[in-house]
N, C-alpha and C positions, 0 to 999 in steps of 0.2 A: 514722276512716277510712271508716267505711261509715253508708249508710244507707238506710232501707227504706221500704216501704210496702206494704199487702194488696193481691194484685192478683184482681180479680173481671173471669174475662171469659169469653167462648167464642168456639170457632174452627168454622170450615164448610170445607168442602170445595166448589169450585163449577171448572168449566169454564173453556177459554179464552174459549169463546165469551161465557160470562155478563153479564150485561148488570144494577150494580149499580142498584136500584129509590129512588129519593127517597122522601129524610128528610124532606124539611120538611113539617110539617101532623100528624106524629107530638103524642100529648097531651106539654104541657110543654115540645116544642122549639120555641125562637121563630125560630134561623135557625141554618142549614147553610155551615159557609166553603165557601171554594172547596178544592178538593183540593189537597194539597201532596205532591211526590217527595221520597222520600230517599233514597239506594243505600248500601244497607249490607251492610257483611263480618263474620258471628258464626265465630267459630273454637271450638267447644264442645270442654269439656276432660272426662276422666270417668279410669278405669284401666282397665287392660286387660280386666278382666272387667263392667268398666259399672256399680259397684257404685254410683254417683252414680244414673241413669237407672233402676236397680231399683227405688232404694228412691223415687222420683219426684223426683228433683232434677235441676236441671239447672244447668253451671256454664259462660259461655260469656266470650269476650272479644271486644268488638261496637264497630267502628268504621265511624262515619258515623251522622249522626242525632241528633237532640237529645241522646239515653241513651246517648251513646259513653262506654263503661266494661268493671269487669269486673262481669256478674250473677249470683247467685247464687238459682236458685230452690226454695223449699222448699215444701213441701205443708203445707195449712192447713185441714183438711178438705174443701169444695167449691174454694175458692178456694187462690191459692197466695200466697207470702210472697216479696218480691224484695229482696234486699239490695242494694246498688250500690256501688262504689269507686269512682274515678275512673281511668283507664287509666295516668296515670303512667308508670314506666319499666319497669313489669311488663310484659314480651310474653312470654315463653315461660311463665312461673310467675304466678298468683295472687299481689298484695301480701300483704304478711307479715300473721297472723292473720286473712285474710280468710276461710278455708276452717276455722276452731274453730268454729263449730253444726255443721260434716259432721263430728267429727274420728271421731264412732262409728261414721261407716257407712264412713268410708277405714280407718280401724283399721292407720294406721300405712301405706296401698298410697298411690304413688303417683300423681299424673294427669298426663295430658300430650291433647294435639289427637288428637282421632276422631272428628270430621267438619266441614267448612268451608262456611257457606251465603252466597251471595250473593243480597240480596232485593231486588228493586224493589218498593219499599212508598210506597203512594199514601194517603195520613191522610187524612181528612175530620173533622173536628169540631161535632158540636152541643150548640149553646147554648142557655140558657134569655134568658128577657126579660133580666135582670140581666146577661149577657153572660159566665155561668160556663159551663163545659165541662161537658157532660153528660156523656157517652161519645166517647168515638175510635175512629173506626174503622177500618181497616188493610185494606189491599186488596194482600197479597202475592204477588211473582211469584217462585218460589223456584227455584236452581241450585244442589241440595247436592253436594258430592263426599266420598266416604271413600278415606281411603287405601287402600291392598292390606293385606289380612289377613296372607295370605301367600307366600311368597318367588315370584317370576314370575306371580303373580294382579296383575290390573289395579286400578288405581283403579275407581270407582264412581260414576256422576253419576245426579242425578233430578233433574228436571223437573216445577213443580207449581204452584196457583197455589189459595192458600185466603184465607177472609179471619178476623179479629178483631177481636170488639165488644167493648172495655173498661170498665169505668166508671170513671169520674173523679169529681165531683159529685152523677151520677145516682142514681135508686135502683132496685133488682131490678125492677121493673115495667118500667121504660123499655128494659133488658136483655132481657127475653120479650116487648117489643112487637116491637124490632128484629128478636129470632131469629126470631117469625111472620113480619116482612114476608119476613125471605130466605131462609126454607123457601119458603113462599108464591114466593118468585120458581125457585127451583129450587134453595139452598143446600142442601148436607147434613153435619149435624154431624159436628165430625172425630171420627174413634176413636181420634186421636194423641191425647195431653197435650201431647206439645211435638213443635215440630221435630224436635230430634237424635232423638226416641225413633223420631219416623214413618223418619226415615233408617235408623236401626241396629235396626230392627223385625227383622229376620231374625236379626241377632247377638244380641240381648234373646230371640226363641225360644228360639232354640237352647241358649243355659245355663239356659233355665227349668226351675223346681223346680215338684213337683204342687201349691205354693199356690200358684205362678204362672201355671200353665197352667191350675187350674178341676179341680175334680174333674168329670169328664166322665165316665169311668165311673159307671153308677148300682148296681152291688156292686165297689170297689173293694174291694180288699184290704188286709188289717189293716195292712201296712206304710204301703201307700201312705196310707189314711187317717192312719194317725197323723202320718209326716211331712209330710201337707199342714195338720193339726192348728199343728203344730210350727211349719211357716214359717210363719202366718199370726198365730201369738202371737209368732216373733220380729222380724216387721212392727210388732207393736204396740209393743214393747219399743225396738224402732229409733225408730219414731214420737215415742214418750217419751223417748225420750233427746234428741235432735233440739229439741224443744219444751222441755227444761231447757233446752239450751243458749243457745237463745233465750228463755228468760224467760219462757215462757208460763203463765199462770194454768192451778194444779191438775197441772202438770207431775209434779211430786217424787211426788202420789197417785199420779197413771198411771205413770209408771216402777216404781213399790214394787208396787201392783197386777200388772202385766205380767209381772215377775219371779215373783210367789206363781203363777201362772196355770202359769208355763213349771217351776216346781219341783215342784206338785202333775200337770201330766200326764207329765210325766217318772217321777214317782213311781206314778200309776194305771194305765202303760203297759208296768210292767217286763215283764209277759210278751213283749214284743213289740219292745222294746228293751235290749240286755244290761245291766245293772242294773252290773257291775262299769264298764262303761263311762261310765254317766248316773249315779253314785252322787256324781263329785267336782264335775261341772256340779250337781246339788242343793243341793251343802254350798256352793258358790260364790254360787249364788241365793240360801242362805240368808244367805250375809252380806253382801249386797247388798239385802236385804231389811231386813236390821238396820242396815246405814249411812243407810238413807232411812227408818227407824219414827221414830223422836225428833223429824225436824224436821214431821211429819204432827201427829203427836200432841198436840205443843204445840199446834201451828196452829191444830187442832181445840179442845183444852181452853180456850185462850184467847179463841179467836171463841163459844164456848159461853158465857165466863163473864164477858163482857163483853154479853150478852146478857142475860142475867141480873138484871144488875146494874143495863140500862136500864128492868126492870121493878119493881124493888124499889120501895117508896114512900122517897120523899123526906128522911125523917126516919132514914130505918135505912139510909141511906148515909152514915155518919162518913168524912172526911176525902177526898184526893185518891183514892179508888176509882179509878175510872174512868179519871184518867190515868196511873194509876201499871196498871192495864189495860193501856190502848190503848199507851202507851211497851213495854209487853213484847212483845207480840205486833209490832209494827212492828221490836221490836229481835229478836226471835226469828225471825222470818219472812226477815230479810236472814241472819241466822245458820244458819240451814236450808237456805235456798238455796245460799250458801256451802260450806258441808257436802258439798251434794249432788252440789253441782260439783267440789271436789276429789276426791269420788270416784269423778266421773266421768273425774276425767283421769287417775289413778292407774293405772300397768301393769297389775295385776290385773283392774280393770274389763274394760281391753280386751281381756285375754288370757281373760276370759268372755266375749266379744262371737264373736273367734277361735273360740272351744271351740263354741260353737254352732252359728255357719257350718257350722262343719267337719263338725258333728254331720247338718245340711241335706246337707249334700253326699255325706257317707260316714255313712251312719243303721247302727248298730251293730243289723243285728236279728237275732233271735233266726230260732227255725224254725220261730216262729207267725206271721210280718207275711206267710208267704202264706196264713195262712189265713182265711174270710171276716171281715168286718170284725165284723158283730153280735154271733157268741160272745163274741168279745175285749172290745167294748166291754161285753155284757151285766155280763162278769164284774168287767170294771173298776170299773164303778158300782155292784154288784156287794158287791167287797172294800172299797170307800169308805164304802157303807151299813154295814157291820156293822164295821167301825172307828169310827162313829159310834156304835153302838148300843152298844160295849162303853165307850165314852168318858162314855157316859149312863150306864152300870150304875154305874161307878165313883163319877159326881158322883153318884147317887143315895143312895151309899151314905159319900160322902165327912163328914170332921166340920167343924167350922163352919172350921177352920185350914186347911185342906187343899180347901174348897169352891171360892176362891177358882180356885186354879188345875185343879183338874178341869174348873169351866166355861168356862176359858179353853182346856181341851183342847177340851172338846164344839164350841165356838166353831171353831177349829183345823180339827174333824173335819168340819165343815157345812161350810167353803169348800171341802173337796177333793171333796166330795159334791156342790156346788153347779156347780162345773167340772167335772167327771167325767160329770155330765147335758146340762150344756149343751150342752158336745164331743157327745155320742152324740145330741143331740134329733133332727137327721134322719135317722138310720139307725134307732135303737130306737122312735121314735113319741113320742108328748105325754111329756115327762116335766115337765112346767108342776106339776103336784101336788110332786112332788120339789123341783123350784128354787125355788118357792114358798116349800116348808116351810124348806129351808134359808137362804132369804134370812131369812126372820124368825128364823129361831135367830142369824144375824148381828146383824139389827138390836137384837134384847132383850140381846144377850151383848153386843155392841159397847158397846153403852149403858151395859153394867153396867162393860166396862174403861176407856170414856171418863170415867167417875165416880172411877176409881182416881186417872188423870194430872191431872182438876180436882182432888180432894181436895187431892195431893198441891200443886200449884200456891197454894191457898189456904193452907196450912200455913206455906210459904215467904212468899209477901207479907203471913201477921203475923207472922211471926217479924223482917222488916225491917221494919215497922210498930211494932214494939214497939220496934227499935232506934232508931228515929229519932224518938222521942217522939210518934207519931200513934195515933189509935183502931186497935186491932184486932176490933171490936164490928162491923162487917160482913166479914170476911174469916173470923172465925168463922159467922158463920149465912148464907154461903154453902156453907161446909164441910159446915153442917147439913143443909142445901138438897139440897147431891149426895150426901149418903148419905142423906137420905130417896129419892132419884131413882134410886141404887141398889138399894134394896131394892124399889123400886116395878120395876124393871126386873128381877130376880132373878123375882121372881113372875107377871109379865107373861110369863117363859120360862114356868116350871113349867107354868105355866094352859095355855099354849101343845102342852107336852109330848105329852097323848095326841094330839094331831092331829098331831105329829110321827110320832108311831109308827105310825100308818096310814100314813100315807105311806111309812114306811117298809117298812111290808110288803106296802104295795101296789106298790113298787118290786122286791122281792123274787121276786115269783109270778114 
């Protein structure tokens, strides 16, 4: 039904009077068509509360013009992602599963039309020697109207006229040659992202949250800090969801990531947020954190130990290794992703998607979030630090049965120490010595749990190596391989240790 492509462009802002400056003789362009009109009608759809346009998507239905369809666009770091349908018999609704990659930012709300743009749009296109399309460029005269908000308020019309360099064949160079010629002529880049946003820029204020409005205060207050904290990890968290749903490489990390992020400030926060309130959004994160651990971890163990493997000498790789490897991870990777997905469409998901919002909108605080921000955050990073330090005393003293999972606490205690710093770096000052230390308590501890899920992986491919009459002579001395790699990685922490503990008491003063 649909299909896509990354769209890379930018948009200007220019005058009626503007006078657009020639393309040809630009490096790489051999010739410039003649310009071509198209008059097209986008009827952009979103919900009542713009939850499409918040999160930067836009979703419009666009007749006239080569692209007469329904679009759907999504954010892709600098650039955006556009899906397309073909228009069909859909007019007032979206074809059926066109709108699953949105379905976590609608979370069940409907859409319907909230704002209608008529554009006279003038293409120009240049080509290289070979006759391929470099960029297009779009010369729009815009006539938006929004309906009436509310009851005996008028419709709304603007009047505008910007343009758009896209690339097609091109590459980023030819992209900043053209935006220097039309600065240079008098262009000014837009502050929209899209259309509909420049139209409903007044309605997008007005329900803005302090992560959408910019902390602008420079001593904001311990509430407002923390719920601009908050919306701007459940940005991330949308992001990542958004990017499963399209299939993006590294998705299922970021989403699992996003989730620890938003359970540990929720937890570093309780002064400032009622703790009975944020106690069952934690336990929700945390099993949401547990439906996405497994298909990471394989991911990981398997890309590691197929690495491995391509270094081994020759001689000490008995039998199908390698594809009886690479078959797992290819079969694993579809099976994770899988995974990820149903529990992304599953009621509970959503209804933590719900629980969050609501959390943005109605922040349960306490009768600390008016007090200045620094105390709060001191003490947060604060109680993280010596929840770590007592998580150390324990492995320190733990026995060799029992080791195991104490460093997986310390490990545990270093990432809420690690966010807990980052959140306060520009109110408390450098905390880089802190994040530092705690990143590395990550990576030697990481290393030392990423050695448990390989071990464990190697045990399994000989045990079905054994079943099916082949060598298990390298699936053992890979086995040997990562418990030397964990013990090499166990002491790599220890050594590490005293320079943890400065830091940690230099965080302390």
């Amino acid at each position: 039904m649909t299909a896509g492509h990354l769209e890379v462009e930018r948009k200007f802002d220019v005058d009626e009077t503007f006078a657009l400056p020639g393309l040809a003789g630009l490096d790489g362009v051999a010739t410039v068509d003649a310009p071509v009109v198209h008059e097209l009608e986008a009827v952009y759809h979103d919900t009542s509360d713009l939850r499409l346009l918040r999160a930067r998507v836009t979703l419009r239905r666009r007749t006239g013009g080569a692209d007469a369809g329904w679009h759907l666009k999504l954010p892709a770091g600098p650039a955006r992602r556009e899906l397309h349908a073909p228009l069909g018999r859909a007019v007032k609704n979206p074809p059926k599963g066109f709108l699953a990659p949105v379905r976590g930012i609608l979370r069940g709300a409907a859409t319907g039309p909230v704002a209608t743009l008529r554009t006279r749009r003038v293409v120009t296109h240049v080509r290289d020697a070979d006759g391929r399309t470099l960029a297009e460029l779009a010369d729009d005269t815009v006539t938006a109207t929004t309906p009436a908000v509310g009851i005996g308020e008028p419709a709304e019309v603007q009047v505008w006229r910007e343009l758009e360099v896209e690339l097609v064949d091109g590459g980023e160079e030819l992209l900043g040659t053209v935006a220097e010629l039309l600065t240079g002529a008098g262009a000014r880049p837009s502050e929209s992202a899209s259309k509909a946003g420049r139209v409903l820029a007044a309605r997008l204020a007005a329900g803005a949250l302090p992560a959408e409005r910019g902390r602008k205060d420079k001593r904001p207050r311990a509430g407002e800090f923390v719920q601009a904290a908050l919306g701007e990890q459940v940005a991330a968290l949308q992001q990542a969801d958004l990017d499963l749903r399209t299939q993006q490489p590294d998705a299922v990390h970021q989403l699992r990531v996003s989730a620890r992020r938003l359970r540990s400030t929720l937890a570093a926060f309780r002064a400032v947020l009622d703790r009975e309130a944020t106690a069952p959004l934690r336990e929700e994160l945390r099993w949401l954190g547990g439906q996405l651990s497994n298909a990471r971890d394989d991911e990981v163990a398997l890309a590691h130990l197929r690495e491995l493997v391509r270094g081994q000498p020759e001689e000490l790789v008995l039998g199908p290794v390698a594809a009886r490897l690479q078959q797992a991870q290819i079969r694993e990777a579809r099976a994770g992703l899988d995974r990820a997905l149903v529990t992304l469409s599953e009621p509970r998901y959503l209804q933590l998607l719900d629980a969050l919002h609501a959390l943005l909108a109605e922040p349960p605080f306490t009768g600390k979030a008016g007090s200045p921000v620094r105390p709060v955050l001191r003490k947060a990073v604060g109680s993280s630090v010596q929840r770590l330090r007592r998580h150390l005393a324990t492995a320190e003293k733990a026995s060799e049965e029992q080791r195991h999972e104490a460093l997986h606490a310390v490990r545990k205690a270093a990432k809420r120490v690690r966010y807990a710093a980052e959140i306060g770096t520009g109110e408390l000052g450098p905390a880089k010595p802190l994040v530092r230390a705690a990143k590395r308590i990550q990576a030697d501890l990481g290393e030392l749990q990423d050695t448990t899920v390989t071990r464990e992986h190697c045990r399994r491919f000989g045990v079905v190596a054994f079943a099916e009459g082949e060598s298990t002579f390298t699936y053992g001395r890979l086995h040997a391989l990562e418990q030397a790699r964990a013990e090499r990685a166990e002491e790599a922490f220890w050594a590490e240790e005293p320079k943890l503990r400065k830091a940690l008491d230099r965080a302390a003063r």
